[in-house]
C-alpha positions, 0 to 999 in steps of 0.5 A: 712201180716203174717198168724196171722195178716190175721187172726185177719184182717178176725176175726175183718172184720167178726165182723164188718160186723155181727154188721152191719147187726144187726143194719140193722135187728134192723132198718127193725124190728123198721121200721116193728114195726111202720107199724103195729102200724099205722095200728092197729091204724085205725083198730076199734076193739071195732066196730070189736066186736060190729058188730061180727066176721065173719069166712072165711068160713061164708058169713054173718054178725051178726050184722052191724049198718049204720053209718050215718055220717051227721055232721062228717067230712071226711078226703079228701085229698086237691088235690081232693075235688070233684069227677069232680077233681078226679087224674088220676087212669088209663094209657092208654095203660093199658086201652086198655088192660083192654078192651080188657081182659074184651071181655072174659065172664069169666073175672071179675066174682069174685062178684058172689061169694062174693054176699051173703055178700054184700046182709047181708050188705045191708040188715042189714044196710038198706043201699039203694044205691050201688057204684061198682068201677071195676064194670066189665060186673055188675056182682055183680048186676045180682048176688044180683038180682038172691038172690032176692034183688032189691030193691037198687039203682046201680051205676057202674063204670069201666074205661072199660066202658066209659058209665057207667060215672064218681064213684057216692057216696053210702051207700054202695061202693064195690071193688070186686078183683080189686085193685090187677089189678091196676098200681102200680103207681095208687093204691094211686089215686084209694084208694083216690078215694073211699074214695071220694064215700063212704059215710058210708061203704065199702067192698073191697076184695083183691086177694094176688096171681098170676091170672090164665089169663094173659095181652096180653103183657105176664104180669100177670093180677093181677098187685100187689100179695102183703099180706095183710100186704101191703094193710092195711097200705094203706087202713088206710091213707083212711078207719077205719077198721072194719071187716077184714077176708081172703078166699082162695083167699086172704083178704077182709075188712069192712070199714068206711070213716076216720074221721078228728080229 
């Protein structure tokens, strides 16, 4: 091949190669432009503003009305009509280390801060029951006690805690900087799962990066560091989104169950 047919071969070789990788950044911005459309979809932004926006640095809600939903159906997935069918959400091995992560007093204290938020909800809803999924040592119980609100009824559940017993329904269901510690491979059974026990609101918080504490097998404690860019689509096959707002931590959303249209 002569000087100037390598040259023409390179030039066009180059070209092809620019074309190709614009269509393949035309397919990922299509593909990125659907995610955000499915995802603004459950996002109620009329409700968003009924209910008041609510500043990251806030810890209280202007204004929030209980949903009571007794003749609306609620999305249920087909393969989990009742809690006593629920998938499975946990390994085994994961389990154990989960335990064992939890005999550290300083493990799962994330609930004492989010607290004053939760005692808003229950209060301005007159919510009068409480489901705490990855409820840990119940720490977000004590924390509501110490602001003096008693007056609700608690069910715990953590598969570190065998006693607590199965996830009951609620007015209210919190996952407080949970999700984050879950299998990847289960985050879709856990998320079905709270839509199952959410009656009428919940407030789940997510932490986007690396923890400080760490698995005894060297992996770090928060499983999934993913934005909130990951998370809401999924939220959106489950919830309506109503409030969204971040901390220094990473996100948190107010939600309601999906309604079947």
């Amino acid at each position: 091949m002569t000087q100037a047919a390598t040259r023409a071969f390179v030039f066009v070789t180059r070209r092809a190669s620019n074309v190709q990788s614009g269509l393949a950044r035309d397919r990922q911005t299509r593909d990125q432009r659907k995610v955000a459309a499915k995802t603004l979809a459950c996002m109620n932004f009329p409700a968003i503003m009924s209910i008041g926006m609510v500043a990251p640095e806030t810890t209280c809600l202007r204004r929030l009305e209980l949903r009571v939903l007794p003749s609306v159906r609620i999305k249920v997935p087909p393969i989990a009509r009742n809690l006593m069918d629920r998938p499975e959400t946990i390994s085994h091995e994961y389990l154990l280390l989960q335990q064992e992560l939890h005999q550290n007093p300083n493990y799962g204290v994330a609930s004492f801060g989010h607290a004053p938020f939760v005692k808003d909800i229950l209060q301005k809803t007159g919510a009068r029951s409480l489901s705490d999924y990855g409820a840990g040592k119940q720490n977000l119980k004590r924390a509501l006690h110490d602001l003096g609100l008693k007056d609700f009824i608690y069910f715990p559940y953590d598969p570190a805690f065998p006693e607590y017993g199965k996830p009951e329904p609620a007015d209210l269901v919190c996952c407080i900087d949970v999700l984050e510690h879950i299998e990847p491979a289960f985050v879709e059974a856990v998320l079905r799962d709270l839509a199952l026990i959410t009656r009428n609101l919940g407030f789940f918080s997510v932490a986007t990066g690396p923890a400080e504490k760490v698995l005894r097998d060297g992996r770090n404690a928060h499983l999934i560091q993913k934005k909130s860019s990951w998370w809401l689509p999924k939220f959106c096959e489950h919830f309506d989104i109503l409030q969204l707002g971040t901390d220094q931590h990473g996100f948190w959303v107010v939600t309601e169950p999906r309604r079947v249209q």
